[in-house]
C-alpha positions as CSV (number, residue, x, y, z in Angstrom):
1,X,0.0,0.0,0.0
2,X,1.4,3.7,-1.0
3,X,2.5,5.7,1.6
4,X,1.2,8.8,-0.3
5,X,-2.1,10.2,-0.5
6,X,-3.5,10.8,-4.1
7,X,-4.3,14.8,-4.0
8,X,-6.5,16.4,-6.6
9,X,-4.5,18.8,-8.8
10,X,-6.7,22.9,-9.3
11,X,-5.8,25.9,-10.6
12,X,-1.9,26.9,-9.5
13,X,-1.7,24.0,-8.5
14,X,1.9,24.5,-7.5
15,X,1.1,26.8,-4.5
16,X,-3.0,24.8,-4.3
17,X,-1.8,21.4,-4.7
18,X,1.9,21.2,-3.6
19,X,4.8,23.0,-1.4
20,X,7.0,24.1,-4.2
21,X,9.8,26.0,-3.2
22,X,10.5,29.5,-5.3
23,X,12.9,32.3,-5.9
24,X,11.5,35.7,-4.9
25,X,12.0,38.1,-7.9
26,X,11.2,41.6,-8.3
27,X,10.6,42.6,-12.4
28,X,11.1,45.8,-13.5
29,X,9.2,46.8,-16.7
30,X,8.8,50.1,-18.7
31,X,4.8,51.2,-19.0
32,X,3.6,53.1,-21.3
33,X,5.2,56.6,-20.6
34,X,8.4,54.8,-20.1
35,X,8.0,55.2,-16.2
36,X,9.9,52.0,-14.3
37,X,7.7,49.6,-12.4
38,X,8.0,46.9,-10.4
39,X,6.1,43.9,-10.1
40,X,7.0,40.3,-7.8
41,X,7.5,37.2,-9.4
42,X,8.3,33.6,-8.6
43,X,7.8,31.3,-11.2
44,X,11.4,32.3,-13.0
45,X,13.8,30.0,-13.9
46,X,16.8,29.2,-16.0
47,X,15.5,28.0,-19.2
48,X,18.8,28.4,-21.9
49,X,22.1,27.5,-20.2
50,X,24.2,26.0,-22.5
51,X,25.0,25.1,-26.4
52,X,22.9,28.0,-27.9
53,X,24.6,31.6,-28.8
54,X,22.6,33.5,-25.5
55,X,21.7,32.4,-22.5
56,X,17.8,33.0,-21.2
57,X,15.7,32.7,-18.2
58,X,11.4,31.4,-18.5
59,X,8.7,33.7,-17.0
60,X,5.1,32.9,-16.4
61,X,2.5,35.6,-15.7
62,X,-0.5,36.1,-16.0
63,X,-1.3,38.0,-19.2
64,X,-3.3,40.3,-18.1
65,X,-0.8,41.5,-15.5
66,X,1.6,44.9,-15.6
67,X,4.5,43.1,-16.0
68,X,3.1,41.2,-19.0
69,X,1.4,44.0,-20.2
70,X,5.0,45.9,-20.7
71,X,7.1,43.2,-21.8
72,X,4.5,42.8,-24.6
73,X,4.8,46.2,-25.4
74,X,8.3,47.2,-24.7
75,X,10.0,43.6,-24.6
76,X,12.6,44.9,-22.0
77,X,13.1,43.9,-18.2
78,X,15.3,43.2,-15.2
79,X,14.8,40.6,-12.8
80,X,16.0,42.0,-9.4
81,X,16.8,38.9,-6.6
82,X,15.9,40.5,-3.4
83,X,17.6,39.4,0.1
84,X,16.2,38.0,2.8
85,X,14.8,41.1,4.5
86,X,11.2,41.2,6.3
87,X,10.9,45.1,5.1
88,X,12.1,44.3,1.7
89,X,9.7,40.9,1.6
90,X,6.7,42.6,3.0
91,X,7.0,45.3,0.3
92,X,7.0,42.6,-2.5
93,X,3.6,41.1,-1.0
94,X,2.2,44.9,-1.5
95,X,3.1,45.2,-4.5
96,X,1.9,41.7,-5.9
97,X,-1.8,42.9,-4.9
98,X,-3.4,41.9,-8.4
99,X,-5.0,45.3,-10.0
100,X,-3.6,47.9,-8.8
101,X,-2.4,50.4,-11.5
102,X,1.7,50.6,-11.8
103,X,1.4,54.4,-10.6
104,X,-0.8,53.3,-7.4
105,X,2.3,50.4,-6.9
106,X,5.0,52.5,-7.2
107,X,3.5,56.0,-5.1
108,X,5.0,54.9,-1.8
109,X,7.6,52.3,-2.8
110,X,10.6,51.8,-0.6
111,X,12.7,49.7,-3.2
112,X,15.7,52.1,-4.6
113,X,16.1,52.4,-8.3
114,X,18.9,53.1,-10.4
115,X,20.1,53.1,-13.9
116,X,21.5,49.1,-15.2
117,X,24.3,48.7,-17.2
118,X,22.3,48.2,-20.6
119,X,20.9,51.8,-20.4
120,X,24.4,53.2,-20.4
121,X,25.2,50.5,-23.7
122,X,23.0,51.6,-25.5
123,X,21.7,55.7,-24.8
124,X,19.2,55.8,-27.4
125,X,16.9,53.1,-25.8
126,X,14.9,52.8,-23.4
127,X,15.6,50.1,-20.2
128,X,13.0,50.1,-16.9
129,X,15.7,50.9,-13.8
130,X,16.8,47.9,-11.6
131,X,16.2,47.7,-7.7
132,X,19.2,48.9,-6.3
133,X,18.6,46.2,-3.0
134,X,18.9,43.3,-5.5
135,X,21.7,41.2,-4.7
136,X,21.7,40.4,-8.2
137,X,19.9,41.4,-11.4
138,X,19.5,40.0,-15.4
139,X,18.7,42.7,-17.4
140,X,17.1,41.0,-20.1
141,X,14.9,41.4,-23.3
142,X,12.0,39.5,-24.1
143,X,12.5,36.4,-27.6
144,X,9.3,37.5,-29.2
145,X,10.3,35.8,-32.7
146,X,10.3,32.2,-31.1
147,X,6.8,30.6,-31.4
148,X,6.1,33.4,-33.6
149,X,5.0,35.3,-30.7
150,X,6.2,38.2,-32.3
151,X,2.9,39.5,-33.2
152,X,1.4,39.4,-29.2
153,X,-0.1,42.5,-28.4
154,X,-0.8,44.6,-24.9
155,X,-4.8,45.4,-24.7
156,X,-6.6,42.1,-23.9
157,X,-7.0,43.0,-20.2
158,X,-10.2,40.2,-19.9
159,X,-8.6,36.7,-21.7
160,X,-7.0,36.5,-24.7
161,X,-8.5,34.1,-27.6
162,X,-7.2,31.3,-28.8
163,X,-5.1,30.0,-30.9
164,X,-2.4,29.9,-28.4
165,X,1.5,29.9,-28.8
166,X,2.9,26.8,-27.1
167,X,6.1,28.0,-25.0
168,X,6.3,31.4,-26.0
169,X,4.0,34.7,-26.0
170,X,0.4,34.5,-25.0
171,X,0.0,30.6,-24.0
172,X,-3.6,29.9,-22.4
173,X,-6.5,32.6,-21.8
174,X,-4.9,34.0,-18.6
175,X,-1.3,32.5,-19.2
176,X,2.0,33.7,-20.5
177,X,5.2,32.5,-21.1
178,X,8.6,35.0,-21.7
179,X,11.8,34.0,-22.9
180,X,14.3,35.9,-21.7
181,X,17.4,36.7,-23.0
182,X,20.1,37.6,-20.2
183,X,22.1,40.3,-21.5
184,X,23.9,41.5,-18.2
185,X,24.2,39.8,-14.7
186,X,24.8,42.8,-12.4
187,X,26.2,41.5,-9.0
188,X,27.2,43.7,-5.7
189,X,30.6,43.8,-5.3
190,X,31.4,41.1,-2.2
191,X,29.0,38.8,-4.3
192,X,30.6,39.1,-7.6
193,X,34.2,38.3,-5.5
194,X,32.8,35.0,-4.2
195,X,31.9,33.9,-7.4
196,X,35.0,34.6,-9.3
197,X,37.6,33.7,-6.6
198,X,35.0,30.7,-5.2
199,X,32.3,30.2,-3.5
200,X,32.5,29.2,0.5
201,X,29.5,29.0,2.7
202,X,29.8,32.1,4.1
203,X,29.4,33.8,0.8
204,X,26.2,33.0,-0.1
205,X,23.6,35.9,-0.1
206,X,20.6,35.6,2.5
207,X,17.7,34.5,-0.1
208,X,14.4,34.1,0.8
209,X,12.3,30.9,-0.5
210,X,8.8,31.9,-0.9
211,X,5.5,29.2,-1.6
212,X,2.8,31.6,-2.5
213,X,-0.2,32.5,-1.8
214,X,-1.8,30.4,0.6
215,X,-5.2,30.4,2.8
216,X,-6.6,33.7,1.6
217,X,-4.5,35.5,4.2
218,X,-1.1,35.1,3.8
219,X,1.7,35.6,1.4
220,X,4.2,32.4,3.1
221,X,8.3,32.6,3.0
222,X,11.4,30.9,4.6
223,X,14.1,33.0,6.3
224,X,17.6,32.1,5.0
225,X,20.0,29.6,6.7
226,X,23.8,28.7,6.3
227,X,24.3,26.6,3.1
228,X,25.7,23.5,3.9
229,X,28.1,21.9,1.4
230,X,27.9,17.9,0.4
231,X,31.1,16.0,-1.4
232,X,30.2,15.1,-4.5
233,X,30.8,10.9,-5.1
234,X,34.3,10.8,-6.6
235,X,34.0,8.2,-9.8
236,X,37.7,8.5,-11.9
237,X,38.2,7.1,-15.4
238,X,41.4,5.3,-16.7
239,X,43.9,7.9,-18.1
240,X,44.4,5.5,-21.1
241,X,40.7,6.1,-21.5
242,X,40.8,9.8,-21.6
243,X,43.8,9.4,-23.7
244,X,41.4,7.5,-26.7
245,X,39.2,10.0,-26.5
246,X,41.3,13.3,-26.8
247,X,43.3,11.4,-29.4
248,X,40.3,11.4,-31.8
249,X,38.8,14.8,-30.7
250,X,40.5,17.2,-33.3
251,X,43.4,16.1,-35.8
252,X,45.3,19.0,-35.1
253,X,44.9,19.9,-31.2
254,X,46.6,17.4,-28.9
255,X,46.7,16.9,-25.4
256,X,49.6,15.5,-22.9
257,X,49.4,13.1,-20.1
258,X,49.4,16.0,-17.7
259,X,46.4,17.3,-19.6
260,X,44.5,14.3,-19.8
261,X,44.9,13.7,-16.1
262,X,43.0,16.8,-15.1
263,X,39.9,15.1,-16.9
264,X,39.7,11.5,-15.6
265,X,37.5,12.4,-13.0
266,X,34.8,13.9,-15.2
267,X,31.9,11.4,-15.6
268,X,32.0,9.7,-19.1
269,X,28.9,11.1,-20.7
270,X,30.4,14.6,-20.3
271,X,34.1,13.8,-21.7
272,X,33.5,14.5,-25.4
273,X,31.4,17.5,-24.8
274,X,34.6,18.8,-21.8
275,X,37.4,18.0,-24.7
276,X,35.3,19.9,-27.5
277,X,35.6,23.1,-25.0
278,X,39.0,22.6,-24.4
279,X,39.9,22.5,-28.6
280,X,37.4,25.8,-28.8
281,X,40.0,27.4,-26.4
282,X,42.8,26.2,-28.0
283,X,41.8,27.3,-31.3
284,X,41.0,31.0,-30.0
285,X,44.4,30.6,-28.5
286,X,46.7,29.5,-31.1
287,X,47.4,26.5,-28.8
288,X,48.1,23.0,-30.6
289,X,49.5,20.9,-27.1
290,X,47.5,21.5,-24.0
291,X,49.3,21.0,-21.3
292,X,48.4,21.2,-17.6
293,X,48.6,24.8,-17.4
294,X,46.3,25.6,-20.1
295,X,43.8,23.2,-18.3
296,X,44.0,24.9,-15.8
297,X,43.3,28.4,-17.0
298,X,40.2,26.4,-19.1
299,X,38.9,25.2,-15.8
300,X,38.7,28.5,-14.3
301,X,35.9,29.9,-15.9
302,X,36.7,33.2,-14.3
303,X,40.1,33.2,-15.7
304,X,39.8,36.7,-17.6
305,X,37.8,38.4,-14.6
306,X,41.1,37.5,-12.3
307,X,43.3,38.0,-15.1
308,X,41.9,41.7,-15.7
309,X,42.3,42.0,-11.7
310,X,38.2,43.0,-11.5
């Protein structure tokens, strides 16, 4: 006999049905008169992260919503990751009451806005501000040409009709889905060191973890605890394995023992994919032996930042 109890999936069913653990974001948007607003969000996540030329992040709103509203419109954004702060946490729940008007959100706001880095790129655009609490943010821009959504319009404040994209653009009569291209990751200074000299557990930032609305009362959240660190299983392949493979990876790139040895303890499915890296880095490099010192400079994927002493 199961253990589990068979519950009947509804409507949001990840904050009706379940205890699903989310990110608390804060999007900025432009409206209309290319005033910033802001509007809370957690069903964001990574959606491109490798093998494609741009790397992208998923939103799901409702299309009626501000936020949905302007990226239809204006196609820009920034996804601010707030800390773990009851102020700053209680603020998002204010601001995620569903109809209020962006100027009635943003009259008394307490978040501080400033300019992103895009906005000084490119001077003859327009870019909403980012939340200058953020510990981090994406400044992105909305993929409107995949799933020909590039033809979704602001206006349809009461359901849009069908047809329907699939994964992109208006998807249901209340639902939409945004693929976000990342063009910056802004990160406060003592984050951005962690990251590019390594991470240790006191380095994280406080993040909250949010599960929605629940109980027609409350708004429910997690405050942050230390991040605790497990060893990953150590599995090592032969170096005479390794050795087969790099041999037959490129005909003009090569690779020494020393090399090879800083790869027998990736797992086997990744090899050919970790040795077609290292020959893209050789090739930009005018290198034809790697050797243990270019591997690792290849393994340090924040080689240039430490190089460039940033």
């Amino acid at each position: 006999m199961s253990s589990f109890k068979d519950l009947r999936i509804v409507d949001n069913f990840y904050q009706t049905s379940a205890f699903f653990p989310m990110p608390t974001v804060l999007i900025s948007t432009l409206t209309a008169d290319g005033k910033t607003t802001i509007g809370p969000y957690s069903l964001v996540s990574p959606y491109y992260i490798a093998g494609k030329d741009y790397y992208a992040m998923l939103l799901c709103a409702r299309n009626s919503s501000n936020t949905a509203q302007n990226l239809l419109r204006s196609g820009k954004c920034a996804l601010n990751f707030i800390p773990d702060d009851r102020r700053l946490f209680k603020e998002a729940v204010r601001m995620g009451f569903p109809g209020d008007t962006p100027e009635e959100k943003m009259k008394d706001c307490i978040y501080t806005l400033e300019d992103g880095q895009m906005a000084a790129l490119h001077p003859d655009e327009q870019f909403p501000k980012v939340v200058a609490d953020a510990y981090q943010v994406f400044e992105c821009t909305w993929m409107r040409e995949l799933d020909n959504a590039q033809d979704d319009q602001p206006g349809q404040l009461n359901g849009y009709p069908g047809p329907y994209h699939d994964f992109n653009g208006i998807t249901s009569l209340w639902g939409a889905h945004f693929i976000l291209r990342v063009d910056k990751i802004l990160m406060k200074e003592r984050y951005y060191n962690a990251i590019v000299n390594g991470v240790k557990a006191g380095d994280f930032p406080r993040v909250p973890v949010d599960y929605g609305y629940r109980d027609s009362k409350n708004f429910w959240y997690t405050r942050f605890r230390r991040p605790i660190g497990e060893p990953l299983p150590m599995r090592q392949t032969s170096l005479e394995s390794v050795r087969y493979a790099a041999d037959r990876i490129d005909d003009t790139i090569k690779f020494t023992d020393a090399a090879c040895m800083k790869l027998i303890k990736v797992p086997r499915i990744f090899l050919p994919t970790a040795l077609k890296g290292c020959v893209q880095w050789a090739r930009e490099n005018g290198v034809t032996l790697i050797d243990e010192e270019h591997m690792n400079i290849i393994n340090d994927k924040r080689a240039k930042e430490k190089k460039l002493g940033k």
